[in-house]
Steps between C-alpha positions, in 0.01 A plus 500: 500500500277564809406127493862465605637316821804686491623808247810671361598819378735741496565845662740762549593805705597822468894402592495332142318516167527141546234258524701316710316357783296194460174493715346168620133524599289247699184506368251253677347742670156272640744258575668756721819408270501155672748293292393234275681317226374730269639777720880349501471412136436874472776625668759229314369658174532871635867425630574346156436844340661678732808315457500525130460787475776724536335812507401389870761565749308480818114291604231632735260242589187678657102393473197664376361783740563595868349237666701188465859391383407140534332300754696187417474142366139425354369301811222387274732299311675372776186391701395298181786422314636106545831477651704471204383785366528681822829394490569647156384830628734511770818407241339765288488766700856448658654489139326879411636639827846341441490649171383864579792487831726412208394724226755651300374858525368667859163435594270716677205408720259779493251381812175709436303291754464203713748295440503140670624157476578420154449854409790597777708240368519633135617820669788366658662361244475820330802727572339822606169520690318780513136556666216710499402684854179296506622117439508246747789193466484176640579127543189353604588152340497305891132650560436291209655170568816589276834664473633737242666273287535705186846643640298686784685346785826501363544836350289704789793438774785664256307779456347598856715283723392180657325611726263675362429268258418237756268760628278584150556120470368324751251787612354537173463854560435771276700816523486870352697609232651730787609222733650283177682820457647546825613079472608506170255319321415802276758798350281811501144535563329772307111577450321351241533745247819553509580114491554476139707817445685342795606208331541620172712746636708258688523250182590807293800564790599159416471495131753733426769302670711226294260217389771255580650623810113513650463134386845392660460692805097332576683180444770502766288717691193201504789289654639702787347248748573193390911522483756673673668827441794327351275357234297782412826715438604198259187546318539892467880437406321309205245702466725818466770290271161495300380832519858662351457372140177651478407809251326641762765484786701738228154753456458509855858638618492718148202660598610587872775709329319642240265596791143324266285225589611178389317315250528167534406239197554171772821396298 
């Protein structure tokens, strides 16, 4: 298992008996978790277990110890690789962070370290973002000859503002956990050892809301900027018209009166 680019389990918390949130770990840790192929192969197959399985309610991706989240693509490959396959990568990497921003379930980035190019990247297309007091994020792609182009310079302005996000960009700067804070960039900042409580406690918060009403509401929510408000009310009018047949629409107003938590069963 240690041989492992990338591994999965479960864990839960002391809000629920559950084993309910699904834990995604990078584990290239010589590699400082650059991402290869092997890497985003990884993470497909972790997401496809995550999604079956309905135990899971809520991911936290996170990396092996407190050093480093992940520094990014492997620039190894990239420096050797011929252009088609360089090409490949790019495609590659765009589809995984598409498909993490559109996950069914909430997704968690738990930043335990430095976390940079690619490595920032795969955080912001998670929904949540939360860092250790140590880590140091970044866009250094132009110091390089590049640009983030696995989502980096589309999704950084709707979360910090555009401004900002021309600033990490075209700087290349590295800021502290505290300054990502203070923009945006991160939710909470917490020390190392109490990252993982953090964001287990966080997905656990989560978890225990309706399983379909958290995957309708990251939906709309993921398309706030790209329509007007008249839009995005006719997608919750749909959503809602939706949401009212549902099993656990009826649990959820039964157990307000009966003054219980609601259990939901995501039906």
């Amino acid at each position: 298992m240690s041989t492992e680019v990338v591994l999965f389990r479960k864990e839960g918390s002391f809000l629920s008996t559950e084993k309910n949130i699904g834990k995604i770990i990078l584990n290239r840790p010589d590699a400082l978790n650059a991402i290869n192929l092997d890497l985003i192969e990884g993470l497909h197959k972790a997401l496809d277990q995550a999604e079956q399985d309905k135990e899971v309610k809520v991911l936290v991706i996170t990396a092996e110890g407190q050093k480093v989240f992940s520094v990014g693509a492997d620039l190894k490959f990239v420096s050797t690789a011929e252009q088609e396959q360089v090409n490949e990568f790019l495609k590659k990497g765009q589809e995984l962070f598409r498909r993490i921003e559109d996950f069914p379930k909430p997704v968690i980035a738990a930043i335990n370290g430095l976390c940079l190019g690619g490595g920032l990247e795969l955080s912001l297309a998670c929904d949540i973002r939360i860092a250790q007091e140590e880590a140091k994020l970044g866009a250094p792609e132009v110091s390089l000859g590049l640009i983030p182009a696995w989502g980096g310079t589309s999704r950084l302005p709707k979360i910090v503002g555009m401004g900002k996000a021309k600033e990490l960009i075209l700087t290349g700067a590295h800021i502290s956990a505290k300054e990502a804070e203070k923009i945006g960039l991160v939710n909470k900042v917490v020390p190392y050892d109490e990252l993982n409580s953090t964001a287990i406690f966080l997905g656990a918060q989560i978890a225990g809301n309706a399983p379909l009403a958290l995957k309708e509401a990251k939906l709309i929510a993921n398309k706030a900027f790209d329509h007007p408000i008249e839009e995005g009310n006719k997608l919750e009018f749909e959503a809602v018209k939706r949401l009212s047949k549902t099993k656990d629409l009826q649990e959820g107003i039964q157990a307000v009166f009966e003054k219980r938590k609601a259990r939901f069963t995501g039906e």
